[in-house]
N, C-alpha and C positions, 0 to 999 in steps of 0.2 A: 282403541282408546283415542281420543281426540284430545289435542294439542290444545292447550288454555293460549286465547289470543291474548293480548295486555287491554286491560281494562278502560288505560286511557293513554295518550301520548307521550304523557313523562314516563310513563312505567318501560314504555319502548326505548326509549330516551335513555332512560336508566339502564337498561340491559344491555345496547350501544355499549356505553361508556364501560360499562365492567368486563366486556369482552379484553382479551388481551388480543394487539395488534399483531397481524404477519413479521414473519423475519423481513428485515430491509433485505432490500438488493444490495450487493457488495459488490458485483461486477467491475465495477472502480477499481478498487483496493484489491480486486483476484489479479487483474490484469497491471496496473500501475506501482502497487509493493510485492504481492509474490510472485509476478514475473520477476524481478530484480534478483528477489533471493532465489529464485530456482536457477535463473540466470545466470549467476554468482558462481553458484555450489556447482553445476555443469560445468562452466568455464574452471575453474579449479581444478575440477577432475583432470581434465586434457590439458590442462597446461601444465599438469606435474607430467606428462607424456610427450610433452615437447622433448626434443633431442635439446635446445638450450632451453631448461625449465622457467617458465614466468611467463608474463605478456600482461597485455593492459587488457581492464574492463570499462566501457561504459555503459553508463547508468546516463536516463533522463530523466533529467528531478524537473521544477518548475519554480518559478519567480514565488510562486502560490503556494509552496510549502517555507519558504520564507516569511513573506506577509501575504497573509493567507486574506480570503473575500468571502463575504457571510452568502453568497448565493450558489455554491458549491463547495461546505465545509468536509465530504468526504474524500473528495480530491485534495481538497489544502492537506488534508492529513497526510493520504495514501504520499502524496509528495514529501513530505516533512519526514516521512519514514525512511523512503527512499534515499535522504539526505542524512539522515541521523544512521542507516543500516550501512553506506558507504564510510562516515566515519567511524564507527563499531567494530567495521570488519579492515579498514585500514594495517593494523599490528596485523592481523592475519593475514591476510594475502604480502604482507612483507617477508613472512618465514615461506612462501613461497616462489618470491620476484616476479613478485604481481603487485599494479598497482589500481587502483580504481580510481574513475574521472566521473562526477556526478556534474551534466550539464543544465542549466538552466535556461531559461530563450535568451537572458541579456546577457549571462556572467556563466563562467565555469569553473568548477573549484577543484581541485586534487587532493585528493588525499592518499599521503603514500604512508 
């Protein structure tokens, strides 16, 4: 059986457009937020195995999860997450005497 060509260029045009598009790349956001949290959750583990339990984590957040730039909006996120998951987990790593330090390139912030 032979495949029907399209008849004219909008018809090609058209069936373009009602394709659904590939997944994005996340690559960003695999490396930039859930390094952080797997990061996190590891360090936890072994810090409750310290002989004195606790120690510090950091995290690099970026300026760009603050105020974020329209030419790289998955970064501004994956950053913003990074920045909102250290205050999140704050109360938690306290019941452990752990604290988390989220840097950014000009400013650094703690959160205990």
């Amino acid at each position: 059986m032979c495949e029907q060509k399209p008849q004219n260029k909008d018809e090609n045009e058209a069936e373009r457009l009602d394709r659904v598009p590939p997944a994005p790349n996340l690559a960003c956001t695999d490396v930039d937020f859930k390094g952080v949290v797997y990061g996190t959750q590891l360090s936890i583990h072994f810090m409750r195995k310290n002989p004195v339990p606790g120690g510090k984590i950091i995290a690099t957040a970026s300026v760009a999860g603050i105020y974020p730039h329209e030419s790289y909006p998955e970064y501004n996120g994956a950053k913003a997450a990074v920045i909102n998951f250290a205050r999140g987990a704050a109360p938690v790593l306290k019941l452990v005497s752990a604290t988390h330090t989220t840097s950014c390139e000009e400013e650094q912030t703690h959160y205990y």
